[in-house]
HTML snippet that shows the backbone in 3Dmol.js (N, CA, C, O; Angstrom):
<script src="https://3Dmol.org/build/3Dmol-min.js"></script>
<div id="view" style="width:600px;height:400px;position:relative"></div>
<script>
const pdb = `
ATOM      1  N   UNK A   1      -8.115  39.691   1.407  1.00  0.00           N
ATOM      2  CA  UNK A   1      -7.482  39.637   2.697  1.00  0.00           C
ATOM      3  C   UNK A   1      -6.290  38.682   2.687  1.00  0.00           C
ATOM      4  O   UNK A   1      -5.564  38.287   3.599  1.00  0.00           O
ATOM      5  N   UNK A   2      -6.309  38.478   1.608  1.00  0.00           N
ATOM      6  CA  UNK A   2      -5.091  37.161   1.238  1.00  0.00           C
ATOM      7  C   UNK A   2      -3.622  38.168   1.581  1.00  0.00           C
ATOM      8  O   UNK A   2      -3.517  39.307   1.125  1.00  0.00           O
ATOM      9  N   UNK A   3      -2.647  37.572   2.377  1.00  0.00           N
ATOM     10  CA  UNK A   3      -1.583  38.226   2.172  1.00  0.00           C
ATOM     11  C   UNK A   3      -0.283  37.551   1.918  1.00  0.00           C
ATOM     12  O   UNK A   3       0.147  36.686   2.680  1.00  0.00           O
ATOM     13  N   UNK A   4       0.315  37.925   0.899  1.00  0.00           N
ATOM     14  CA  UNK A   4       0.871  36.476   0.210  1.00  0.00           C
ATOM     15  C   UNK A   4       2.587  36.735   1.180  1.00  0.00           C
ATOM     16  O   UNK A   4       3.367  35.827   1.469  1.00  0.00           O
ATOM     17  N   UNK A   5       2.749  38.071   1.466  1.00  0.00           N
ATOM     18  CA  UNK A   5       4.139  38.021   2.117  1.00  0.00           C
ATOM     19  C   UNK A   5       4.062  37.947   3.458  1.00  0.00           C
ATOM     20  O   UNK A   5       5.083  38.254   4.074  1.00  0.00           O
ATOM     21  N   UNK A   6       3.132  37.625   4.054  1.00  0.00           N
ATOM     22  CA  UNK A   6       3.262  36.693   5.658  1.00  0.00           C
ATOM     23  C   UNK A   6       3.928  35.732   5.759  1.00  0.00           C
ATOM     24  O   UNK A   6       4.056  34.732   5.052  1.00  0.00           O
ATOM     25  N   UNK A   7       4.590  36.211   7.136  1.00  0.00           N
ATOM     26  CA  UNK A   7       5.421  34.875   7.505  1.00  0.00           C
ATOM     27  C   UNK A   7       4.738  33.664   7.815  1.00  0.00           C
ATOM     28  O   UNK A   7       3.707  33.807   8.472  1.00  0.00           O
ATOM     29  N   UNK A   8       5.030  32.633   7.532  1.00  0.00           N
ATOM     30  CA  UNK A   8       5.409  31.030   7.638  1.00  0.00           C
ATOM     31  C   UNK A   8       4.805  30.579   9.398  1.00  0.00           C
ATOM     32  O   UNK A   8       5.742  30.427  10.181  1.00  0.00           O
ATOM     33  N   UNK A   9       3.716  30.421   9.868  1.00  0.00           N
ATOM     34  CA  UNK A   9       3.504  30.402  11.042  1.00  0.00           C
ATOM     35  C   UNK A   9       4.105  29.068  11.847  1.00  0.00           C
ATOM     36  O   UNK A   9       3.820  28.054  11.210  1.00  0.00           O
ATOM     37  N   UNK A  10       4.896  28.761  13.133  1.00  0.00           N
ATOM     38  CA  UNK A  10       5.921  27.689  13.485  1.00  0.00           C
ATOM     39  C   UNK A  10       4.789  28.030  14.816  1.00  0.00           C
ATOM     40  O   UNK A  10       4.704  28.928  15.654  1.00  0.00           O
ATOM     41  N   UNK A  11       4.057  26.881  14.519  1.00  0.00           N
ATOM     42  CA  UNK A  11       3.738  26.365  16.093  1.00  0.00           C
ATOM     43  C   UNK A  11       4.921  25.934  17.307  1.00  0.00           C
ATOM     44  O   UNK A  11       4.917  26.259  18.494  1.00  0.00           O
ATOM     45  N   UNK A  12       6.058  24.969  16.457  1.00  0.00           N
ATOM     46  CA  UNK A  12       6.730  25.188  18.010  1.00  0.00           C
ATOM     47  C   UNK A  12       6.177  24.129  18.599  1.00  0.00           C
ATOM     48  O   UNK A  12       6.128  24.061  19.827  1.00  0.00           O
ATOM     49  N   UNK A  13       5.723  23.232  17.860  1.00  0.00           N
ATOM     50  CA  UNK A  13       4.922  21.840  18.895  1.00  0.00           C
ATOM     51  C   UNK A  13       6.310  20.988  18.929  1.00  0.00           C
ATOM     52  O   UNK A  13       7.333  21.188  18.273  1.00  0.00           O
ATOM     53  N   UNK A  14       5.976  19.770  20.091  1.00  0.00           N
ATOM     54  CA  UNK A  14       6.733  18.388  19.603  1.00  0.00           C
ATOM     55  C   UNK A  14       6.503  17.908  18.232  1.00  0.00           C
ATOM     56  O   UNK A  14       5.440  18.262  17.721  1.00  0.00           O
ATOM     57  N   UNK A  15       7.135  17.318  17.679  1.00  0.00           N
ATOM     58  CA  UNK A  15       7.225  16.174  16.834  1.00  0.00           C
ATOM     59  C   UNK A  15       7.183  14.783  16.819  1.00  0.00           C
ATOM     60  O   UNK A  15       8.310  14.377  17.103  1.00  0.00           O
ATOM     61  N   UNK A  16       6.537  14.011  16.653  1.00  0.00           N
ATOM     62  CA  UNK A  16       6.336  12.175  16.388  1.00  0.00           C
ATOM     63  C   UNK A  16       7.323  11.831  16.295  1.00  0.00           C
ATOM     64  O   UNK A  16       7.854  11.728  15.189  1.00  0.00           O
ATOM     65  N   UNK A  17       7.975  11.506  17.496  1.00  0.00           N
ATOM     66  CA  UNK A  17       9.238  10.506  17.595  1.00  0.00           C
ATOM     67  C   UNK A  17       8.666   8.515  17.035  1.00  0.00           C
ATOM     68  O   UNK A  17       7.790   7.786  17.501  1.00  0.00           O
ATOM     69  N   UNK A  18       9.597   8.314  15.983  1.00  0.00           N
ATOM     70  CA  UNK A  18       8.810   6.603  15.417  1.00  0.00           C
ATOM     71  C   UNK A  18       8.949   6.168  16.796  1.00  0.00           C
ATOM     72  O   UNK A  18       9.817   6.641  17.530  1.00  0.00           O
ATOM     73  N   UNK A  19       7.880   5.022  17.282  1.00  0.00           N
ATOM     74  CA  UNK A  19       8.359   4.094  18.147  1.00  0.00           C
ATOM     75  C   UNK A  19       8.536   2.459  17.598  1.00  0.00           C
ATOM     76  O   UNK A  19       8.456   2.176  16.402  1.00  0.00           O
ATOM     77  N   UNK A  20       8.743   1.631  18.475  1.00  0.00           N
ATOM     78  CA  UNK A  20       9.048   0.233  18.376  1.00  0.00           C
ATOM     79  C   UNK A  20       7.854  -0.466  18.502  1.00  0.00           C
ATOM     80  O   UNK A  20       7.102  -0.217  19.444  1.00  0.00           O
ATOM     81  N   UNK A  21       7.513  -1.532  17.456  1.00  0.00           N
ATOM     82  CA  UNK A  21       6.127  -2.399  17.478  1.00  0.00           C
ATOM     83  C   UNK A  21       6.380  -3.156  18.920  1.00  0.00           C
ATOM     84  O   UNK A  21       5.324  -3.422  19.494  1.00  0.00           O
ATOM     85  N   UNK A  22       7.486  -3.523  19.563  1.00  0.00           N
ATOM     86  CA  UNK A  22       7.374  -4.082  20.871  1.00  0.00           C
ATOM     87  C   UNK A  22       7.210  -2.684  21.629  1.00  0.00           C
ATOM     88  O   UNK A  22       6.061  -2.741  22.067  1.00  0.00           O
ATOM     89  N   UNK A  23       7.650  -1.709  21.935  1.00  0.00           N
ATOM     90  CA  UNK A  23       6.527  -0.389  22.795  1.00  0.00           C
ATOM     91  C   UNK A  23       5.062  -0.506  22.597  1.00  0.00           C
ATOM     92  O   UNK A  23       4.211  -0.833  23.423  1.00  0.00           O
ATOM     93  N   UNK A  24       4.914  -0.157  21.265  1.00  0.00           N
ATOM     94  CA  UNK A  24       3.619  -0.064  21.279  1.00  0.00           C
ATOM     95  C   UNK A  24       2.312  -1.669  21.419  1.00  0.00           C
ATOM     96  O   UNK A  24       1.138  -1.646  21.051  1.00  0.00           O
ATOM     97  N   UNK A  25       2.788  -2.437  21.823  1.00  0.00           N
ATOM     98  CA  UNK A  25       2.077  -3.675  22.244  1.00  0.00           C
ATOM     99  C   UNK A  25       2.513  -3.820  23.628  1.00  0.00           C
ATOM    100  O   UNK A  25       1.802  -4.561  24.307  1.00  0.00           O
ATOM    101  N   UNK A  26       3.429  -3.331  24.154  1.00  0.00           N
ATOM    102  CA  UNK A  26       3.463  -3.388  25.618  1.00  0.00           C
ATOM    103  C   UNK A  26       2.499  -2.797  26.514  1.00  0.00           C
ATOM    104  O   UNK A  26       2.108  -1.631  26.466  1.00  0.00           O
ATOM    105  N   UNK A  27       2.108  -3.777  27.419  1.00  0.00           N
ATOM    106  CA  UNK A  27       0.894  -3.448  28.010  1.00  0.00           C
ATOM    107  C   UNK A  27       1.027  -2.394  29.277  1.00  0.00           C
ATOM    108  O   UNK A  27       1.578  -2.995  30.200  1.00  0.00           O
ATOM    109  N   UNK A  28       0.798  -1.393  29.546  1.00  0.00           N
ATOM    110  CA  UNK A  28       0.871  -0.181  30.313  1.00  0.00           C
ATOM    111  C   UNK A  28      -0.732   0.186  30.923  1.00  0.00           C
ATOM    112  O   UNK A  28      -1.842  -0.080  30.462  1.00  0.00           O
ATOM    113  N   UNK A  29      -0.328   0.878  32.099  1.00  0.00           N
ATOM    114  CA  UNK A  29      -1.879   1.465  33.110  1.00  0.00           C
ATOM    115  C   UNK A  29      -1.486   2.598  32.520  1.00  0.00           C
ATOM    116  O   UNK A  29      -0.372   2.899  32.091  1.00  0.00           O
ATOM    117  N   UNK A  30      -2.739   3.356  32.533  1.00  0.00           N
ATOM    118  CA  UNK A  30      -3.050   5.046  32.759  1.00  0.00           C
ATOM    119  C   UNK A  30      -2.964   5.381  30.991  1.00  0.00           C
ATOM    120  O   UNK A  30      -2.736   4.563  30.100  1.00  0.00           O
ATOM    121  N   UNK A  31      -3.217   6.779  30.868  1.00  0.00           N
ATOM    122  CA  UNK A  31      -4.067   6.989  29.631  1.00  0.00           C
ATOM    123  C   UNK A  31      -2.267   7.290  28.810  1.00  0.00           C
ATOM    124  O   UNK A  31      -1.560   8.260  29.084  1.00  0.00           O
ATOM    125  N   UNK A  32      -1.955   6.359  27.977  1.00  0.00           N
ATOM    126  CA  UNK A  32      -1.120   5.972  27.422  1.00  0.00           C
ATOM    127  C   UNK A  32      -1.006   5.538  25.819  1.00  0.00           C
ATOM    128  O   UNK A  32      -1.753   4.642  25.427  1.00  0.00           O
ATOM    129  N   UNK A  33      -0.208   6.078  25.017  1.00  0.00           N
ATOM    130  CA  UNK A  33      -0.516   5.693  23.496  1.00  0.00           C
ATOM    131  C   UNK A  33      -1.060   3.821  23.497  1.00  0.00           C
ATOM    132  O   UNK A  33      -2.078   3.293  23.051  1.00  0.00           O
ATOM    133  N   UNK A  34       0.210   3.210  24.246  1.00  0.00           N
ATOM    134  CA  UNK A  34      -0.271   1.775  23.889  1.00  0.00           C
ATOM    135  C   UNK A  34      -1.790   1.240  24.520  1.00  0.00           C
ATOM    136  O   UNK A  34      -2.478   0.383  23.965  1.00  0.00           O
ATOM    137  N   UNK A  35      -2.220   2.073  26.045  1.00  0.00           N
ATOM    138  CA  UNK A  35      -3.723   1.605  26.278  1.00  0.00           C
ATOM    139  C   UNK A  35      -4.422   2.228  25.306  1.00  0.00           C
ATOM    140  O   UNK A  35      -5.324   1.405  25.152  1.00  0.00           O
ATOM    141  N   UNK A  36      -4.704   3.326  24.339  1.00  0.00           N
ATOM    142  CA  UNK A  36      -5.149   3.694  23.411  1.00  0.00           C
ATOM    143  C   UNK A  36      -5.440   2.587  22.182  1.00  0.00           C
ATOM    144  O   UNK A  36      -6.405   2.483  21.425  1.00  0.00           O
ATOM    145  N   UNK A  37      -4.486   1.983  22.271  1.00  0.00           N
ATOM    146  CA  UNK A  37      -4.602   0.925  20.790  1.00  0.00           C
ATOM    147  C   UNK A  37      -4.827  -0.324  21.467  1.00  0.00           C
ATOM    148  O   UNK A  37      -5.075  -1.246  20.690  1.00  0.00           O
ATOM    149  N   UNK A  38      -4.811  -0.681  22.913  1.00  0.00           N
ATOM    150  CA  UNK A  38      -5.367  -1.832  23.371  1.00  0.00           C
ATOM    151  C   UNK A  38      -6.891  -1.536  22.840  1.00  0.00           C
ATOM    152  O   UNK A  38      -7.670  -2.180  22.136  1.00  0.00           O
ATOM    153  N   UNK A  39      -6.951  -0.365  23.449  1.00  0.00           N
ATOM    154  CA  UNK A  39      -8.775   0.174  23.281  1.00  0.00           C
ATOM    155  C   UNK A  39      -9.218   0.419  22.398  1.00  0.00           C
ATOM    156  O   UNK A  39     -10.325   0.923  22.589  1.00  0.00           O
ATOM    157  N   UNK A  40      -8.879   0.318  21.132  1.00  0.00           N
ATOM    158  CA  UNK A  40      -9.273  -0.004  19.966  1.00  0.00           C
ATOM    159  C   UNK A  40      -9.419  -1.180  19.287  1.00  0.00           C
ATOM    160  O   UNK A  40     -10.398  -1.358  18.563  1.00  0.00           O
ATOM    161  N   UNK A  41      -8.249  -2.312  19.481  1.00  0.00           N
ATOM    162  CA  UNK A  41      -7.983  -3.300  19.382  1.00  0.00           C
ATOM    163  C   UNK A  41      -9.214  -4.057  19.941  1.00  0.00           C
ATOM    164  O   UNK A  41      -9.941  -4.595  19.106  1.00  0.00           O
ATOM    165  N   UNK A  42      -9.560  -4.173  21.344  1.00  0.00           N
ATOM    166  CA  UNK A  42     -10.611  -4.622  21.980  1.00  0.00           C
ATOM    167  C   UNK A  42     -11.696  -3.979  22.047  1.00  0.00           C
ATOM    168  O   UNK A  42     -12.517  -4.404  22.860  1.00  0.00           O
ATOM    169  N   UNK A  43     -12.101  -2.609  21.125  1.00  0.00           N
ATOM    170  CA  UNK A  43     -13.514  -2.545  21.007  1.00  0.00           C
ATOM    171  C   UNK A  43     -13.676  -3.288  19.294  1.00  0.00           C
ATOM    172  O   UNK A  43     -14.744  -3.754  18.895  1.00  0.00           O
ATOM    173  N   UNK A  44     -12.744  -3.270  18.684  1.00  0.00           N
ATOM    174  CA  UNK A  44     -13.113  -3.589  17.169  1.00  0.00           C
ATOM    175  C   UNK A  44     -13.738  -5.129  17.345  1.00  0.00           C
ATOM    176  O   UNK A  44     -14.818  -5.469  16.864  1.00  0.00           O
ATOM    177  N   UNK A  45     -12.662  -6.191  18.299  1.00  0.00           N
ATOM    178  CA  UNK A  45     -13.365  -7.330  18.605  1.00  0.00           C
ATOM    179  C   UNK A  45     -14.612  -7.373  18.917  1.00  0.00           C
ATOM    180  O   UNK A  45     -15.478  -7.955  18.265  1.00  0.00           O
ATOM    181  N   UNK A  46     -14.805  -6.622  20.154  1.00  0.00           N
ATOM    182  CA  UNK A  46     -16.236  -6.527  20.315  1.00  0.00           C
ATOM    183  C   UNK A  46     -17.487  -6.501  19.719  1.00  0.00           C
ATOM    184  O   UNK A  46     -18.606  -6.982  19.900  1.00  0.00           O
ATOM    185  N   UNK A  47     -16.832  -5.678  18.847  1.00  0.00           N
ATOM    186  CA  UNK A  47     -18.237  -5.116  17.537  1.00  0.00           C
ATOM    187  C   UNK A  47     -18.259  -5.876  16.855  1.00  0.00           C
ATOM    188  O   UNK A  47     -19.291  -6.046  16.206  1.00  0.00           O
ATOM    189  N   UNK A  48     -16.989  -6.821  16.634  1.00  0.00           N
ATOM    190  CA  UNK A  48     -17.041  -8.224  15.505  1.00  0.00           C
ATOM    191  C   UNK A  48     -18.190  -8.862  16.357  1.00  0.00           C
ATOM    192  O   UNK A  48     -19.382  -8.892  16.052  1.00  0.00           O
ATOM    193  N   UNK A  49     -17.745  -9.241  17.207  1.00  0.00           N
ATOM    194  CA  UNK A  49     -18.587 -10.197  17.850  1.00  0.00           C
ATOM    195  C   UNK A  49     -19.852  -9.907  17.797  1.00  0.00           C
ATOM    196  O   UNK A  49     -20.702 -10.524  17.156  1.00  0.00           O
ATOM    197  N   UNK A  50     -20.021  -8.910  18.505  1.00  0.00           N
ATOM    198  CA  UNK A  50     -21.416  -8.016  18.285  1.00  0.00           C
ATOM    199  C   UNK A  50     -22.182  -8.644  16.977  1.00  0.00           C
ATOM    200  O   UNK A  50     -23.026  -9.535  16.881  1.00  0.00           O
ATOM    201  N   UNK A  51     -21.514  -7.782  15.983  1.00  0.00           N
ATOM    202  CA  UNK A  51     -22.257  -8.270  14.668  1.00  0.00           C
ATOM    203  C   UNK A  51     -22.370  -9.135  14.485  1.00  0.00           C
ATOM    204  O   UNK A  51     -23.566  -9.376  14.318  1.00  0.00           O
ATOM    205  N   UNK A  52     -21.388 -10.474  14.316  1.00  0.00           N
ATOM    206  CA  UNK A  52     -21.567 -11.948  14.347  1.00  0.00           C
ATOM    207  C   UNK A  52     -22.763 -12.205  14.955  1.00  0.00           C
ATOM    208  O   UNK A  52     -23.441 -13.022  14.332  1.00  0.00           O
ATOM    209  N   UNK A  53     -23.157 -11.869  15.765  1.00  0.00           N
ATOM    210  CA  UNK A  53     -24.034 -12.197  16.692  1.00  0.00           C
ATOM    211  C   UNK A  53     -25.072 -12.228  16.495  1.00  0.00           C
ATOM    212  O   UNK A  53     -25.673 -13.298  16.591  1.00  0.00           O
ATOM    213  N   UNK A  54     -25.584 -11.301  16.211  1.00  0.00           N
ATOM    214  CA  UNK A  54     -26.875 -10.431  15.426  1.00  0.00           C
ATOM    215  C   UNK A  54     -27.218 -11.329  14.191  1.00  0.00           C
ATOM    216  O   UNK A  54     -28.326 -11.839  14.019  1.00  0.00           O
ATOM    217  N   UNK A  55     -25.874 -11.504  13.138  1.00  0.00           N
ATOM    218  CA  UNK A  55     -26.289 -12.103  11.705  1.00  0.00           C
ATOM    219  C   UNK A  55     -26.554 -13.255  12.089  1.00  0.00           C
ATOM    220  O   UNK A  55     -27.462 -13.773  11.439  1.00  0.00           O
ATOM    221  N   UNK A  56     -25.993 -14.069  13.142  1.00  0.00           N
ATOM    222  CA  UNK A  56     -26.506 -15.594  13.546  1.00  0.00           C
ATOM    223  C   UNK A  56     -27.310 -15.819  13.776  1.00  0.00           C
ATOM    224  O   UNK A  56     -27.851 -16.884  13.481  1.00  0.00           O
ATOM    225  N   UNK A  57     -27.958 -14.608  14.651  1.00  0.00           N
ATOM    226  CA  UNK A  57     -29.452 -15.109  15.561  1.00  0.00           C
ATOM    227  C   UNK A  57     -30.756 -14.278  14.058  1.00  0.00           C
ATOM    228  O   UNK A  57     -31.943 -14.057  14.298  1.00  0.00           O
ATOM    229  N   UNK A  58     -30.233 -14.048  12.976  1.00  0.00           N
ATOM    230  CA  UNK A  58     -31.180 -14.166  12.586  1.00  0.00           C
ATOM    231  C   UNK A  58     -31.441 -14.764  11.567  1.00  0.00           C
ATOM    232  O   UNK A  58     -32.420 -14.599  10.840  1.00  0.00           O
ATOM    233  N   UNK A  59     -30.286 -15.744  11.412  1.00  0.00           N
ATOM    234  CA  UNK A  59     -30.601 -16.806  10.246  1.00  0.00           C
ATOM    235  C   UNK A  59     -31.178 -17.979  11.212  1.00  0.00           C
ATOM    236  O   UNK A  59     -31.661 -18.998  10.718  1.00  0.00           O
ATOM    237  N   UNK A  60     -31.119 -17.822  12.319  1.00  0.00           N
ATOM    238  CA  UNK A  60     -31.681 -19.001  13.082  1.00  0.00           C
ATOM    239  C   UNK A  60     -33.058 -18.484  12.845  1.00  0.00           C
ATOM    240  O   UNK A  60     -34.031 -19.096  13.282  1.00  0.00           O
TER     241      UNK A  60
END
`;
const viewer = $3Dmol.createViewer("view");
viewer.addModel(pdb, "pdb");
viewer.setStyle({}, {cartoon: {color: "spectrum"}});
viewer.zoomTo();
viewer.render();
</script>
């Protein structure tokens, strides 16, 4: 079912315009690339902590 002379399929999407490390740390409301990486940023802490947490209370 292979057909080797089909055309080249062009979605036709946008493209990833680069942005600026000051955009993307600027702090913005509503569902936004930079609240996206706040929200990663501040769950990874979390889970540090988290774990820290856990390994402390059981060497105590």
């Amino acid at each position: 079912m292979n057909q080797p002379d089909a055309p080249a399929v062009d979605l036709g999407g946008p493209t990833a315009e680069p942005v600026s490390r000051e955009e993307l740390n600027r702090w913005k409301r509503g569902f936004t690339p930079q609240a996206e990486i706040w929200n990663g940023r501040l769950a990874m802490i979390g889970l540090s902590v988290a774990i820290l947490a856990i390994v402390l209370l059981r060497l105590v």
